[in-house]
ZAMARGU-4260 file (C-alpha; in steps of 0.2 Angstrom, whole numbers, plus 5000, padded with zeros to 4 digits):
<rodrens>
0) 4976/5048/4977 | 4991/5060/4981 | 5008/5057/4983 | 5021/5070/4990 | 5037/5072/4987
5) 5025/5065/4988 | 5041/5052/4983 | 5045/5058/4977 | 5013/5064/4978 | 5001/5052/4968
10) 5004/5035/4976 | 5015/5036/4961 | 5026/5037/4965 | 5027/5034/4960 | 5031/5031/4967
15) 5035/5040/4975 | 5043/5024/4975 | 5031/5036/4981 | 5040/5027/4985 | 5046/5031/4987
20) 5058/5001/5001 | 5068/4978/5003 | 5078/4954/5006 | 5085/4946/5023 | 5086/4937/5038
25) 5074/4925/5038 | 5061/4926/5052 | 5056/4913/5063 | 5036/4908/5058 | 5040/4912/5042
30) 5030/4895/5038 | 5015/4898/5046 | 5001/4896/5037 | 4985/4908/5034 | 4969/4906/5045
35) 4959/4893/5042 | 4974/4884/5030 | 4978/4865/5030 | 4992/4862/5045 | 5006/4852/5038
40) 5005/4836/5042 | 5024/4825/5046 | 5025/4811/5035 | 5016/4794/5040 | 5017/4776/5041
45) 5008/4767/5029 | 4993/4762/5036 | 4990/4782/5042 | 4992/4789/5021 | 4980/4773/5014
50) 4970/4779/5028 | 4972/4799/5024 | 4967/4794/5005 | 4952/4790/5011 | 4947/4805/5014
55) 4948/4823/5009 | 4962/4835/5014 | 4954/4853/5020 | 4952/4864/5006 | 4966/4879/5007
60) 4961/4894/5012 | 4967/4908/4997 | 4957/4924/5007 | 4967/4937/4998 | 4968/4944/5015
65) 4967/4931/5027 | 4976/4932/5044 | 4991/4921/5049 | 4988/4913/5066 | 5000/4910/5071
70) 5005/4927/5066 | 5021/4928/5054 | 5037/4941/5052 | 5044/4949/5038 | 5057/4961/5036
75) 5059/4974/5024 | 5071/4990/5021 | 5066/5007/5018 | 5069/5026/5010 | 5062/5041/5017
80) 5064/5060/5013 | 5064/5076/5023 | 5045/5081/5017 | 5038/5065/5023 | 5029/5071/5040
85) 5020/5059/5052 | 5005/5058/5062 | 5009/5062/5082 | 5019/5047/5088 | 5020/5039/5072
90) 5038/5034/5064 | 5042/5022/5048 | 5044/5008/5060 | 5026/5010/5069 | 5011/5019/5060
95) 4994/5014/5054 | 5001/5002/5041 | 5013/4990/5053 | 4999/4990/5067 | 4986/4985/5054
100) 4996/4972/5044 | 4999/4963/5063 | 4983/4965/5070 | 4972/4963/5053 | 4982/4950/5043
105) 4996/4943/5057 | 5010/4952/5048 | 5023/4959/5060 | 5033/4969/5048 | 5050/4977/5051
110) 5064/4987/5045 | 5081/4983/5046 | 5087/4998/5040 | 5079/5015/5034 | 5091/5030/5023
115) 5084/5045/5015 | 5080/5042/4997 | 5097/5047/4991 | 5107/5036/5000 | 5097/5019/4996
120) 5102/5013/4981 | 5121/5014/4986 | 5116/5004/5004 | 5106/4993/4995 | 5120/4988/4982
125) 5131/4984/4997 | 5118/4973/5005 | 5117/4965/4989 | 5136/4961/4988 | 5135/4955/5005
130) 5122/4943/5005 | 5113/4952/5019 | 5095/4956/5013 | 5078/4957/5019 | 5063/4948/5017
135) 5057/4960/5003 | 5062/4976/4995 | 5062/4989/4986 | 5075/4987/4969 | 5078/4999/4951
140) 5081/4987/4935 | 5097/4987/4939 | 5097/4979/4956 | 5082/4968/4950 | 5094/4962/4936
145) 5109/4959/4946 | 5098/4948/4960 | 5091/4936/4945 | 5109/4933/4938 | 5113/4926/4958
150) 5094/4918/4959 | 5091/4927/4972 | 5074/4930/4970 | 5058/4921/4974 | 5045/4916/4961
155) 5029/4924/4962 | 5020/4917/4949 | 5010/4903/4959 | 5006/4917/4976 | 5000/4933/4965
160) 4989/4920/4953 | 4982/4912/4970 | 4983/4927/4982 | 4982/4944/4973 | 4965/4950/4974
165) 4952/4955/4960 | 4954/4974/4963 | 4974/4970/4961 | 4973/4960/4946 | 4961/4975/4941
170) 4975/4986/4942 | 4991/4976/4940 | 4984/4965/4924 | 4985/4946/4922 | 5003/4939/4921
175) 5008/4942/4903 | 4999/4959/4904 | 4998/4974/4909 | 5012/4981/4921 | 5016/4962/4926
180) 5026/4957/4910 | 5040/4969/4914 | 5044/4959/4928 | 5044/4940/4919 | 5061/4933/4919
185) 5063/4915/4911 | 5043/4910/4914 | 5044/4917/4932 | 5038/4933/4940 | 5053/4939/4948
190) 5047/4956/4955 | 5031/4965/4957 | 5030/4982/4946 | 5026/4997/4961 | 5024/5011/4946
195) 5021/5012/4928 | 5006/5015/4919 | 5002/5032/4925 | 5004/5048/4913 | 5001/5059/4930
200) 5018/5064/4929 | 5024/5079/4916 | 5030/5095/4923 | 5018/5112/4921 | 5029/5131/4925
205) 5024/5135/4941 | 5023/5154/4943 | 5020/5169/4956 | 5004/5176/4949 | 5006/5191/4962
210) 5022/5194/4955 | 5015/5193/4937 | 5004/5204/4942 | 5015/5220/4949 | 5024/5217/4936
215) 5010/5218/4922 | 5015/5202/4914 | 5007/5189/4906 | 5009/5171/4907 | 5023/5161/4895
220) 5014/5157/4880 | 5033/5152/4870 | 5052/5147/4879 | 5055/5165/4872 | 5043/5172/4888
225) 5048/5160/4901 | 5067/5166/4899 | 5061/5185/4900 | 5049/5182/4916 | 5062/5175/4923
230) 5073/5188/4920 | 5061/5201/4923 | 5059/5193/4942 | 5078/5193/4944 | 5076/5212/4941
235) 5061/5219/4942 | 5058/5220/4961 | 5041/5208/4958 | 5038/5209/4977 | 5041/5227/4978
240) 5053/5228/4991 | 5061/5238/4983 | 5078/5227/4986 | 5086/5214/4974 | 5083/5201/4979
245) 5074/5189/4969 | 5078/5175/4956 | 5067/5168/4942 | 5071/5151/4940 | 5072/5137/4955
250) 5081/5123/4954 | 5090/5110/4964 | 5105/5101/4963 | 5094/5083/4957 | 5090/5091/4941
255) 5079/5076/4936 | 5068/5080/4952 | 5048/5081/4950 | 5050/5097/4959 | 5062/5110/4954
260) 5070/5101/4941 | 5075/5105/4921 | 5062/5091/4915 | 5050/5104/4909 | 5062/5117/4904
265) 5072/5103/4890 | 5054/5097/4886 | 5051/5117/4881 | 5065/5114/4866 | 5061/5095/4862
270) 5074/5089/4872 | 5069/5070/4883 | 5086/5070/4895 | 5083/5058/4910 | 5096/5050/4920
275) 5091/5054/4940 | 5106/5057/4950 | 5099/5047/4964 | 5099/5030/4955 | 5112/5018/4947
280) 5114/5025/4929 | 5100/5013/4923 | 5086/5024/4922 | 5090/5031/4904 | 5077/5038/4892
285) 5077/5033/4874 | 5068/5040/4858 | 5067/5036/4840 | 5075/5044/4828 | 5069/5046/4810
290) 5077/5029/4805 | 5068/5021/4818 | 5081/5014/4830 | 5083/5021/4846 | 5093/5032/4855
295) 5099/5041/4869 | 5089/5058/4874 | 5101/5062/4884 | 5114/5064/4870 | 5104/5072/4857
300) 5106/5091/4849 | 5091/5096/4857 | 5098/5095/4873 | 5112/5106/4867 | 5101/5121/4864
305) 5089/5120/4881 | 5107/5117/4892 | 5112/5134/4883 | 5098/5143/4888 | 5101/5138/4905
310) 5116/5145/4905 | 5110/5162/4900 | 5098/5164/4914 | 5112/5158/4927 | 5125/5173/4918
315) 5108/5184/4920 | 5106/5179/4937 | 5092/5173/4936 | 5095/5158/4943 | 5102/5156/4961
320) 5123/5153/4960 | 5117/5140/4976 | 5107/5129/4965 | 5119/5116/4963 | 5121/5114/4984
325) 5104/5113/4986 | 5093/5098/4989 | 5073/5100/4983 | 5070/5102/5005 | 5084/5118/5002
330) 5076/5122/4987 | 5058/5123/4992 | 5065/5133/5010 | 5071/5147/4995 | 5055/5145/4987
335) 5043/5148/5001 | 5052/5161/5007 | 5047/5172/4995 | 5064/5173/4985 | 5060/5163/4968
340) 5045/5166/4958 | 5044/5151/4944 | 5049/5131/4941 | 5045/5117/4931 | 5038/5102/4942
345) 5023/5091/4944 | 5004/5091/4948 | 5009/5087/4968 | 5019/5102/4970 | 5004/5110/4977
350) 5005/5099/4990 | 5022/5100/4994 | 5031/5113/4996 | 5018/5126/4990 | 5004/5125/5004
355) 5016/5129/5019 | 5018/5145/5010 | 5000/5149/5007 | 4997/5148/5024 | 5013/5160/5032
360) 5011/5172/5015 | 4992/5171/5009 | 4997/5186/4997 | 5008/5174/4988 | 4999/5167/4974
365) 5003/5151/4959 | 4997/5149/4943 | 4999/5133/4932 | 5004/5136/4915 | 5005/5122/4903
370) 5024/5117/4895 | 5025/5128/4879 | 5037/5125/4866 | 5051/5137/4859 | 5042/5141/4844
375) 5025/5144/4851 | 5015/5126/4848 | 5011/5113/4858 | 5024/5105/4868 | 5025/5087/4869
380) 5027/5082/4886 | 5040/5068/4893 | 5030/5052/4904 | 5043/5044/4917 | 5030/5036/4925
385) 5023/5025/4911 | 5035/5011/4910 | 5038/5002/4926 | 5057/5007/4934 | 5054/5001/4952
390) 5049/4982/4958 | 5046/4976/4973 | 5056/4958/4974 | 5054/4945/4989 | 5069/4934/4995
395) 5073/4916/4989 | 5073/4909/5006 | 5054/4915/5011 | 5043/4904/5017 | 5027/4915/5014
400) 5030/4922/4997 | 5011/4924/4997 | 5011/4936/5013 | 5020/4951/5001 | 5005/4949/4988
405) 4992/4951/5005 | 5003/4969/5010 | 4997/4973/4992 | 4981/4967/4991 | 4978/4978/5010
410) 4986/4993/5002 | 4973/4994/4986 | 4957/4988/4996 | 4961/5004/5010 | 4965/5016/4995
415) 4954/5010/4981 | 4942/4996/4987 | 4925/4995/4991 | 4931/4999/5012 | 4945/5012/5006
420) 4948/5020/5020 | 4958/5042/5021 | 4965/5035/5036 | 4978/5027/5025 | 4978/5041/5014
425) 4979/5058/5020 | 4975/5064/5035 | 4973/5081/5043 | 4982/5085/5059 | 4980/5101/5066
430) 4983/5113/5051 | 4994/5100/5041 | 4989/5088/5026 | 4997/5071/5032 | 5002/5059/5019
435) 4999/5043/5028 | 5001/5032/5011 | 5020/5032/5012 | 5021/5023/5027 | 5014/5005/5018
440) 5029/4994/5016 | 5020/4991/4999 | 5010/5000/4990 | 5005/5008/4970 | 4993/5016/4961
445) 4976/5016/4951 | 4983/5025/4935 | 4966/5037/4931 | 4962/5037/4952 | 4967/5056/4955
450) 4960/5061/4935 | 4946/5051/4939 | 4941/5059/4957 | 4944/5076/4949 | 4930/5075/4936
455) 4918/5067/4950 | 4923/5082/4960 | 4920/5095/4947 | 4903/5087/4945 | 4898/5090/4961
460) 4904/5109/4963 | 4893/5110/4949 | 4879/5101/4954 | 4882/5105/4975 | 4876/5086/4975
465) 4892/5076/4983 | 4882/5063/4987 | 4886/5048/4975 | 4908/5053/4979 | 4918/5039/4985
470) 4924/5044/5003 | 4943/5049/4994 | 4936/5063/4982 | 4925/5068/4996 | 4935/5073/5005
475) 4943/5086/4991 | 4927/5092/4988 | 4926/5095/5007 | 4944/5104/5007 | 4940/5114/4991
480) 4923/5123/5000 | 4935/5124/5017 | 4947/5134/5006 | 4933/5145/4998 | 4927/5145/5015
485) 4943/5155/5021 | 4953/5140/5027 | 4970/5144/5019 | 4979/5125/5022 | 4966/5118/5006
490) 4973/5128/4997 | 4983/5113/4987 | 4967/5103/4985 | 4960/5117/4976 | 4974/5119/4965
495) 4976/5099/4961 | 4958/5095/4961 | 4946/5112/4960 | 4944/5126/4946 | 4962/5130/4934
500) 4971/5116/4944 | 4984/5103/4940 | 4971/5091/4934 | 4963/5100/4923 | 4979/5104/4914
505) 4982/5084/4914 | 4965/5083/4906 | 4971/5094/4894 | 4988/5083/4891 | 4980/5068/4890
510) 4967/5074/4877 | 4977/5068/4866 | 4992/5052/4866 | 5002/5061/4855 | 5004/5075/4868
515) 5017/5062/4876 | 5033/5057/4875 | 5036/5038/4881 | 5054/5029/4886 | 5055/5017/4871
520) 5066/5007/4881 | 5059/4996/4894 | 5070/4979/4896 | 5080/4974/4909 | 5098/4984/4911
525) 5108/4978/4897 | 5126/4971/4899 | 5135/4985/4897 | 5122/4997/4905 | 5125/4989/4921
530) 5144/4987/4919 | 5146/5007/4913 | 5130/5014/4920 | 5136/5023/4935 | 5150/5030/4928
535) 5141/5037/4913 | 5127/5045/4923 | 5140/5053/4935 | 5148/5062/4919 | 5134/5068/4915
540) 5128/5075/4930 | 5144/5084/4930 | 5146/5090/4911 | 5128/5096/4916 | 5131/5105/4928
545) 5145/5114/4923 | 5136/5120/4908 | 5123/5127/4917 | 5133/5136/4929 | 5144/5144/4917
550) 5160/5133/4923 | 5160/5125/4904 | 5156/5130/4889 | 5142/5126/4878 | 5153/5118/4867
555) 5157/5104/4882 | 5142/5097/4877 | 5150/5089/4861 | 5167/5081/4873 | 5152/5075/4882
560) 5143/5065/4869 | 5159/5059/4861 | 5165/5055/4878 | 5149/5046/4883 | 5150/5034/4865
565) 5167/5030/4866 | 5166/5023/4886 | 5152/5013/4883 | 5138/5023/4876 | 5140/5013/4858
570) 5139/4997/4866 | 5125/5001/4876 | 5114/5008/4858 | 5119/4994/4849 | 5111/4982/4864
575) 5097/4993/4867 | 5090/4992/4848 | 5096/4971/4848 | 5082/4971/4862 | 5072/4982/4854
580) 5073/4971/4836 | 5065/4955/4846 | 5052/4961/4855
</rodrens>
């Protein structure tokens, strides 16, 4: 499975997220009970309960998808972004999703509110103060911490071991495994994990082969190469114009994006920064050091060295002087016009933004390059997506708790089960790949799904036997002949699932564990994380950027780590490696 911006692609994600989501008024038939279930009964005079032990009560009915009659409604809240595009007449309030949870399982879910990605966290925290949440949503670690100091929260514990079906206790675990025990909070299961477990998600350099090409270059094999191809297409005239105007390097102002972003380039020089701009300061990054306690990536030497190099290539101009203004929609507009040749970003990129240009440009041409390091080995490669840093929760005052784990259990059975359906996953329309798996209110991921379909599909290029592929990887072996075929708009699946794609690369990444580089810490927000999070993050963000762009020097980098201790960054480490002592 894909996931674009894809929410951020692969249904991810993550997200996302995915995926990219909800607590609140409380619905009237929020009680009613699944088809088939035991009515409740008002209590009885004494002769009618010696009479009612007589005899058997009807069994309860636990079909992990079993419809409600009377139907039920839940509400929910939800994020968006400007890549996420819809089927004609479809919105995020009515798609194939909502229609089927009513008419398949009695749900009638809506949305009390919907932001773009980056305004959700901050509308979520003030419907947190204010009391005024859905049924279910969408919560970071931080939010999912603050809602089980209030008991907000429902317990999940009973409805996911009675409900959740077999293919979601495949993928999820049982309740003290797998992704599950991230989400235990004093014997209860306060949320349900929506990512983790997937290694899908290190950067690759993205480059112009065309302009490779004209320009007689070869791809990067050290850090050394990507800063003079970048340079080179600052200066070079790689799309012989014969005008200036070319950058090397694209970036966009969310530098910890999974298109765009610096994740790959810091990863180039050993450096595991990670603190999105987007969320509440709580999803840090922390490493070992060669005592064995942990600490902050973000704050390490390391990250020195690679902000540097960024700063050459913006004095070279190499690197747009609008980066910081741009958002990954502005970003990839600058990209497929034809006026960047190179980023750092993730296997879905081919997906979005990259195909639209295929199609208007079919000159233009990408190749996948492997992160490489600065002294020519092999890079290790930074894993966001392994540990869980998105939950889906379900309000204290729900009646069905049970109903959120059927949402699940439809979402896996129509992307991963034995009826799975591309209906809910992507669908063509016209010229355009549509992601359709966004639009579930809940959803996740099969961690080895899209690694798994691409070694099926491989199998049958070689063999031209497709017959024993499940409908999901079919359908990329389908895209991949229509785009030898001459049809330009699969050209993405061809470079995510066919011959020098994304997945092989990951293939290659994950040959090996030590290839990776994991978050060592994976416990809820500590104390002062929550309290100083937001803050800190925000600092960052803004050293950052002002290194990169010149407005700093190098040398802001130390104020910055100093700063960062002294206003709460001690306190946080010191918590961080107390949890990390007692697991």
């Amino acid at each position: 499975m894909i996931r674009t911006k894809w929410g951020s692609l692969v249904l991810a994600v993550i997200v996302t997220a995915v995926l990219v989501l909800s607590a609140c008024s409380k619905n009237e038939g929020n009680n009613a009970s699944p088809s088939a279930s035991a009515p409740e009964t008002p209590a009885a005079s004494t002769s009618a309960a010696e009479s009612e032990a007589a005899s058997p009560s009807p069994a309860e009915n636990l079909d992990p998808l079993g419809k409600y009659e009377p139907g039920i409604g839940l509400s929910t809240i939800r994020h968006t972004n400007s890549g996420m595009k819809f089927l004609n007449g479809d919105t995020i309030d009515s798609n194939i999703y909502t229609k089927s949870y009513e008419s398949e399982l009695g749900i009638k879910v809506t949305n009390k509110w919907v932001v773009d990605d980056t305004q959700y966290a901050q509308k979520l925290n003030v419907s947190i103060v204010s009391g005024d949440l859905p049924d279910f949503f969408e919560v970071d670690p931080k939010q999912l911490q603050t809602l089980i100091d209030g008991d907000q929260l429902a317990d999940l514990m009973e409805a996911y071991e009675k409900y959740a079906s077999e293919l979601t206790k495949k993928i999820w675990g049982g309740i003290n495994d797998g992704k599950l025990d991230t989400a235990l909070s004093k014997g209860k299961l306060v949320a349900l994990p929506i990512n983790g477990g997937q290694t899908d998600d290190p950067d690759f350099i993205w480059i112009r082969q065309d302009w490779l090409d004209n320009l007689g270059l070869q791809g990067p094999k050290t850090m050394d190469d990507v800063l003079n191809i970048a340079k080179a297409f600052a200066t070079q005239d790689p799309d012989k114009n014969n005008k200036n105007d070319t950058f090397g390097l694209n970036m966009n102002k969310n530098i910890w994006d999974g298109y765009s972003g610096i994740t790959g380039f810091l990863n180039g020089y050993g450096a595991y920064a990670y603190n999105p701009t987007n969320q509440s300061g709580t999803s840090t990054f922390w490493i070992k050091d060669a005592s064995g306690k942990l600490v902050f990536a973000d704050i390490q030497p390391e990250v020195k060295v690679a902000l540097g190099k960024l700063q050459e290539l913006f004095k070279a101009k190499a690197i747009s002087p609008e980066w910081a203004t741009m958002d990954g929609t502005k970003a990839s507009e600058f990209e497929t016009s034809g006026k960047v040749g190179m980023h750092f970003g993730q296997f879905w990129n081919a997906n979005w933004p990259l195909a639209d240009m295929k199609k208007v440009n079919p000159k233009s041409e990408w190749s996948i390059f492997p992160l490489v390091s600065a002294d020519g080995s092999a890079a290790k490669v930074q894993s966001l997506g392994y540990r869980p840093n998105r939950f889906i929760v379900v309000n204290k005052s729900v009646g069905n708790p049970e109903a959120i784990i059927k949402l699940l259990n439809y979402f896996m059975e129509k992307n991963y089960g034995e009826t799975r359906n591309e209906d809910y996953h992507i669908v063509t329309q016209g010229e355009e790949q549509v992601n359709t798996f966004p639009y579930a209110a809940i959803g996740g991921s099969y961690a080895d799904t899209n690694q798994n379909d691409y070694a099926l599909v491989q199998e049958a290029l070689k063999t031209n036997d497709p017959s024993t592929l499940n409908p999901t990887a079919k359908g990329y072996y389908d895209n991949i002949l229509a785009y030898r075929g001459g049809d330009l708009g699969q050209w993405w699946v061809e470079k995510v699932f066919g011959n020098q794609s994304t997945y092989e690369a990951l293939a290659k990444y994950k040959s090996d564990p030590n290839n990776y580089v994991y978050n060592e810490f994976y416990g809820s927000p500590t104390a002062t994380m929550s309290e100083r999070g937001s803050t800190l993050k925000d600092m960052e963000a803004t050293v950052f950027t002002k290194i990169i762009m010149g407005a700093a020097s190098i040398d802001e980098f130390d104020k910055f780590v100093a700063d960062w201790k002294s206003q709460g960054g001690d306190a946080i480490t010191q918590e961080v490696n107390d949890w990390y002592s007692k697991r």
